[in-house]
C-alpha positions in Angstrom: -2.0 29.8 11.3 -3.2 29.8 7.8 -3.4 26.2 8.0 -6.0 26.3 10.4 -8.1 28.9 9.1 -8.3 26.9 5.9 -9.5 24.0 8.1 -12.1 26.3 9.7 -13.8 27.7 5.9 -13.7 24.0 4.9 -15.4 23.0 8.0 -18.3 26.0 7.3 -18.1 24.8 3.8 -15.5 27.1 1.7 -14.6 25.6 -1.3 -12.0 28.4 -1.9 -10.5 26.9 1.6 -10.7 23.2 0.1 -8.8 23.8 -3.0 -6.2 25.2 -1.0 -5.8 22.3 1.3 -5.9 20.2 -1.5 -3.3 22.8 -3.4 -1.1 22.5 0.0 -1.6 18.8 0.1 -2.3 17.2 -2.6 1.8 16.5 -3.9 2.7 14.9 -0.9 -0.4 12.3 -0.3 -0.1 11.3 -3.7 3.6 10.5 -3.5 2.9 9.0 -0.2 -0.5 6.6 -2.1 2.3 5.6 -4.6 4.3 4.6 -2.3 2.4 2.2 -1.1 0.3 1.2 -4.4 3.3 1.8 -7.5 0.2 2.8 -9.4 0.0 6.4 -10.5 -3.6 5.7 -11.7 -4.4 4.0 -8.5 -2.9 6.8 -6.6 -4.5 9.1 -8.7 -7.8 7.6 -8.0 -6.8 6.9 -3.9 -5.8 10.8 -4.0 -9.6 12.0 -5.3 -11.9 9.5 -3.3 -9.4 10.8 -0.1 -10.4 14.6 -0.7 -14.4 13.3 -1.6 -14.6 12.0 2.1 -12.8 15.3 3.5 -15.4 17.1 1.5 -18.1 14.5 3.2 -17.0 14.9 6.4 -15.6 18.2 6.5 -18.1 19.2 9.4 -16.5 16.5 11.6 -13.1 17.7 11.3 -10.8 19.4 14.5 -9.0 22.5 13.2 -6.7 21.7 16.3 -6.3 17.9 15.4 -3.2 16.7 13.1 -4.9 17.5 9.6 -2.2 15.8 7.6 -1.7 12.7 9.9 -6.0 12.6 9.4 -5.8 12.7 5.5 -2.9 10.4 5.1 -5.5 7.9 7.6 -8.3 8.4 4.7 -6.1 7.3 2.3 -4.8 4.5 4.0 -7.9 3.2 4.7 -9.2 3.5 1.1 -6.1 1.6 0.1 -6.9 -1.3 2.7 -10.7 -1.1 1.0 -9.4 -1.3 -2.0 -7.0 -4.2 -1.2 -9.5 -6.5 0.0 -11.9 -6.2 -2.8 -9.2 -6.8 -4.8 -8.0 -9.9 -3.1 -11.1 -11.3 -4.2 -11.1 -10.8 -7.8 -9.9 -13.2 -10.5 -8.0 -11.1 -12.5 -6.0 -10.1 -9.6 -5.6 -13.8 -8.3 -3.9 -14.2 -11.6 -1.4 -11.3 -11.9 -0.5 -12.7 -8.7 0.2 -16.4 -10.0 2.1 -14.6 -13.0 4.0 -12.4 -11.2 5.1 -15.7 -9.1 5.7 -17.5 -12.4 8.1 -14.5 -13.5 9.7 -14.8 -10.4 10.5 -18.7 -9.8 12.1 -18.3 -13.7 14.5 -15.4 -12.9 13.1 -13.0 -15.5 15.3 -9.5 -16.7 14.0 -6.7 -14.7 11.9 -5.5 -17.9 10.4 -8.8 -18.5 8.1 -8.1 -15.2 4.7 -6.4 -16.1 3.4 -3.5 -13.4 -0.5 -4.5 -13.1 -1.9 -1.4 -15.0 0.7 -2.4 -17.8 -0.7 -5.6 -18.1 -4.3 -4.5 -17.7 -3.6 -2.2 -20.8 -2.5 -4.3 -22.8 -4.8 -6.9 -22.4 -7.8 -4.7 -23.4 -6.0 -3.6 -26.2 -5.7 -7.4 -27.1 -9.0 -8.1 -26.1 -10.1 -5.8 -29.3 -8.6 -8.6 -31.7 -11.4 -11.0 -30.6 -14.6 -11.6 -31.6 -17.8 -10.2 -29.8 -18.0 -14.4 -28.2 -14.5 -14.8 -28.0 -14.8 -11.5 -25.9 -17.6 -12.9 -24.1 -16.3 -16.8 -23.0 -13.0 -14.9 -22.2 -14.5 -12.6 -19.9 -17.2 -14.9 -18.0 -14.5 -17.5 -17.9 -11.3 -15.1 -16.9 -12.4 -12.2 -15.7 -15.7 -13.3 -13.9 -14.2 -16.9 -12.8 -17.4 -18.7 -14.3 -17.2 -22.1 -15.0 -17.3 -23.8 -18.6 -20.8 -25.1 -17.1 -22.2 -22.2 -16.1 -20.9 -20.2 -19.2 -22.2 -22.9 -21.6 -25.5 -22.8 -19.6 -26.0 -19.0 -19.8 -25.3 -18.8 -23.3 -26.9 -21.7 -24.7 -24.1 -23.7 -26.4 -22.2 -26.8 -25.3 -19.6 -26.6 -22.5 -17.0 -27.9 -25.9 -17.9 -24.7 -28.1 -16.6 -23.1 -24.6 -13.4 -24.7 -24.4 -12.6 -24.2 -27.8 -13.7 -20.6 -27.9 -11.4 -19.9 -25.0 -8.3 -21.6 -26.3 -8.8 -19.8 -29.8 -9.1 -16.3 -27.6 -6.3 -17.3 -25.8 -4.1 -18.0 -28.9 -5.2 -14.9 -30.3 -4.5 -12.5 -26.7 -1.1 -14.8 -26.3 0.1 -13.6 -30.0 -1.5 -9.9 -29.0 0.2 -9.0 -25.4 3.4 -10.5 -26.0 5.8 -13.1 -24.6 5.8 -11.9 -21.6 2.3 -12.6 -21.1 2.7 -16.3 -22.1 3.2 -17.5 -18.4 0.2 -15.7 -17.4 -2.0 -17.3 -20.0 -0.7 -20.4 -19.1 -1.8 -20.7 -15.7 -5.3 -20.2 -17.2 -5.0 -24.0 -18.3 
C-alpha cells in the first residue's frame, strides 16, 4: 500500500515520494543494468538516466500498473539506445575485433580487458603523447578519419600522418601493456 501512495506523490510531483522509490528500487535495477551491461559505470549511468525519465514522465504513470516491471522497461530501452549508438562507433568496432583476437589465441582469463578497463588505460596512455600525436590518434582512431582527410584538415602531408600515428602507437603499445598489443595491431 505504501508502494502505491509513493507512486501517487510522485505522480503530483513529491520528491520526498521519488527518493523513496528510488531508495526502494534503486539496488535491484542496478544489479539487474549490470547484468546485462558488466559495466558498473555504465549501470551506474543506465540507473540515473532510468530515474530522469520517471521524473519526466512521472505524470504519465498508473499507480495500479506494475511499477517495477515499468522501470526495469526504461532501463532496458536506454540500454538498447545505448547499444546502437555504440555499434556505430570506432572505438567500439575495435574492442570488438580485440576481444576476437584474445579469443581465437586462447588467452588466461586475466589477459581479457572489460571495455571500461581498457578505456582507462588508454587515456591514461594517451597523456604520454604529444598535443599532435594526441590529435592524428584521435581523428584517425577514435573518429575513423582517413589519413586524407586528417592530413587535409590539418594541413600536413598524408606521410607526416602515417608516421605520427605509428610513433603514437609505439608509444600507447609500450603505455597500456601487452595485452593491448593485439588491439593495436588491428589498427594496421
Amino acid at each position: 500500500m505504501e508502494h502505491i501512495d509513493c507512486i501517487k506523490g510522485l505522480q503530483r510531483g513529491s520528491y520526498n515520494d521519488f527518493k523513496e522509490l528510488y531508495a526502494l528500487y534503486h539496488d535491484n535495477l542496478y544489479g539487474f543494468v549490470f547484468s546485462l551491461v558488466k559495466s558498473h559505470s555504465i549501470s551506474k549511468e543506465v540507473v540515473q538516466e532510468t530515474f530522469i525519465k520517471l521524473w519526466v514522465n512521472r505524470e504519465k504513470l498508473r499507480a495500479d500498473g506494475a511499477f517495477k516491471s515499468y522501470l526495469f522497461k526504461i532501463s532496458k530501452n536506454i540500454i538498447i539506445d545505448r547499444l546502437r549508438k555504440q555499434i556505430t562507433s570506432p572505438v567500439f568496432d575495435d574492442y570488438m575485433d580485440y576481444c576476437d583476437t584474445l579469443e581465437s589465441s586462447e588467452p588466461t582469463s586475466d589477459s581479457k580487458m572489460d571495455l571500461d578497463l581498457f578505456i582507462k588505460r588508454l587515456e591514461n596512455a594517451k597523456t604520454k603523447l604529444t598535443v599532435r600525436q594526441k590529435e592524428i590518434f584521435e581523428l584517425s582512431k577514435e573518429q575513423g578519419k582517413s589519413a586524407k582527410e586528417i592530413a587535409e584538415n590539418l594541413a600536413i602531408s598524408e606521410q607526416t600522418v602515417y608516421n605520427t600515428l605509428s610513433v603514437a602507437l609505439q608509444i600507447l603499445k609500450k603505455e597500456v601493456g601487452y595485452t593491448a598489443l593485439a588491439f593495436f595491431a588491428l589498427f594496421f
